[in-house]
C-alpha positions in Angstrom: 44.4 28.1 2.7 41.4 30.9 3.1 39.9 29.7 0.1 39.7 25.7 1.2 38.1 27.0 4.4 35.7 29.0 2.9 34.8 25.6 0.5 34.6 23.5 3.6 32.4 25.7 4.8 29.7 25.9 1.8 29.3 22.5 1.8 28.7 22.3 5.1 26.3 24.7 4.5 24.7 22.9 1.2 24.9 19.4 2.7 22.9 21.1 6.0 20.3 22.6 3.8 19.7 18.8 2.0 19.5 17.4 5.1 16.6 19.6 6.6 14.8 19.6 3.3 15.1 15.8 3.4 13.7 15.6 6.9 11.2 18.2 6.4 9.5 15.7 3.6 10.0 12.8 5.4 8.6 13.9 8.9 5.4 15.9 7.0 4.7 12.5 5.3 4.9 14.2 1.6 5.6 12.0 -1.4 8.6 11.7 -3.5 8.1 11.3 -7.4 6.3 7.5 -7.9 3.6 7.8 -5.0 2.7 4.6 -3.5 -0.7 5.2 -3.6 -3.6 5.0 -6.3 -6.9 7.8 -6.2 -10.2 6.8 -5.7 -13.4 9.0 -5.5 -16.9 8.5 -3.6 -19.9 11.1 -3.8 -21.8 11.5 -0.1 -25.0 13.5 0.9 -22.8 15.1 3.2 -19.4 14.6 4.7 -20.1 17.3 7.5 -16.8 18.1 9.0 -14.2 15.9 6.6 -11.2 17.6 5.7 -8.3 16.8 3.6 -5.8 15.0 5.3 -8.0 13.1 7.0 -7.9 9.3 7.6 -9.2 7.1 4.9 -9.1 3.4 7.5 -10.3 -0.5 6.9 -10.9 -2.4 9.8 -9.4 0.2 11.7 -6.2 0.4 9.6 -5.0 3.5 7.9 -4.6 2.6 4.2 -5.0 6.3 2.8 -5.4 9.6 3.0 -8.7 11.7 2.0 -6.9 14.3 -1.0 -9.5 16.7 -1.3 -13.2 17.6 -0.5 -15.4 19.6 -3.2 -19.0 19.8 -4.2 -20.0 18.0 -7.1 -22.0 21.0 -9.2 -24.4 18.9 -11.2 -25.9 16.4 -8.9 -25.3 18.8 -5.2 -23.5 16.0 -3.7 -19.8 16.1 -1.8 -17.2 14.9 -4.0 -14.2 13.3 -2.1 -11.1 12.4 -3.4 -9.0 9.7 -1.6 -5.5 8.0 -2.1 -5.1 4.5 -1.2 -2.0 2.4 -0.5 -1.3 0.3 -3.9 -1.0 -2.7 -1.8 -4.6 -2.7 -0.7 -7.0 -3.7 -2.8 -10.1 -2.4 -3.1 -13.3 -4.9 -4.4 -16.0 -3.1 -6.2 -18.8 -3.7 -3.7 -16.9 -1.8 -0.9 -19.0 0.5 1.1 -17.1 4.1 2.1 -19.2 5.9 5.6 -18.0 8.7 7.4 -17.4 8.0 11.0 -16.0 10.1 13.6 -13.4 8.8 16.2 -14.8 9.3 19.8 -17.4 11.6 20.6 -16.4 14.8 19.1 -13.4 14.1 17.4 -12.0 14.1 13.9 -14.0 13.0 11.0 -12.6 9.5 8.7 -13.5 7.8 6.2 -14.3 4.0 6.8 -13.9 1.4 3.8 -16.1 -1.6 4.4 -14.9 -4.6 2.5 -16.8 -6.3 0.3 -17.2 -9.8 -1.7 -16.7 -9.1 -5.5 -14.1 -10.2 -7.3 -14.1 -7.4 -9.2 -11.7 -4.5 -8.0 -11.5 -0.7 -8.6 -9.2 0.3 -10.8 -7.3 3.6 -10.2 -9.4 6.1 -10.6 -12.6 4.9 -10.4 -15.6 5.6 -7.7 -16.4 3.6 -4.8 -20.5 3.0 -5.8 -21.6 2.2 -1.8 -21.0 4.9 0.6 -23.1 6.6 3.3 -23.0 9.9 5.1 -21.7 11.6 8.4 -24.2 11.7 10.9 -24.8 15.5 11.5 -25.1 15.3 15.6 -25.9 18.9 15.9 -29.0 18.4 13.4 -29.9 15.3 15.8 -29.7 17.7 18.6 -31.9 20.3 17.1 -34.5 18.1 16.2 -34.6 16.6 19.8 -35.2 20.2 21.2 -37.4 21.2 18.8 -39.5 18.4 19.1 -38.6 17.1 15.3 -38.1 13.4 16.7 -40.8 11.1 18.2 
């Protein structure tokens, strides 16, 4: 009798712990095994202020996720990685910018569509892209008398 209790109660237990793991990946948006998503790269001047994690949007639709922001050693350009949804497809003439919603806010990256029939593979770099605008270097150059 004390020993079907105590089983009862361990898989309570076990069956608990599943269920918060399960919920844990689910609500952090984490990826099981077989992501539904396909990496892309594009090299900016600067991406002042873009993070990982952030928003990688097409006509204001989130279709990714921005993986990972490094400097590219030979050329002295930011490198970012991006994942985008394996239902969107990306043509080769897409232009990538880095926008900022509102004011001050957050940093994205915006995917401009484009005409070509030819698409990016997995992997591959979007060619197109522009840079953040760097407000506080606009600001500077305003006092300073740097803009006429």
């Amino acid at each position: 009798m004390k020993k079907s209790v105590e089983m009862a109660v361990g898989m309570f237990v076990l069956i608990g712990i599943f269920c918060v793991g399960y919920l844990s990946i689910k609500f952090g948006k984490m990826e099981w095994i077989g992501e539904n998503y396909y990496p892309v790269t594009a090299t900016f001047a600067s991406v002042a202020g873009l993070k990982p994690g952030a928003e990688v949007q097409m006509a204001g639709v989130e279709i990714g996720k921005v993986e990972a922001v490094s400097l590219e050693p030979e050329m002295q350009v930011a490198l970012v990685r991006m994942k985008i949804e394996k239902k969107v497809v990306l043509s080769e003439d897409v232009i990538a910018s880095i926008k900022t919603s509102g004011l001050i806010g957050d940093k994205y990256v915006k995917i401009s569509p484009g005409g070509s029939d030819e698409v990016i593979k997995p992997g591959d770099a979007i060619s197109e892209t522009e840079s953040a605008l760097d407000i506080e270097e606009l600001v500077s150059k305003y006092v300073f008398g740097g803009v006429e």
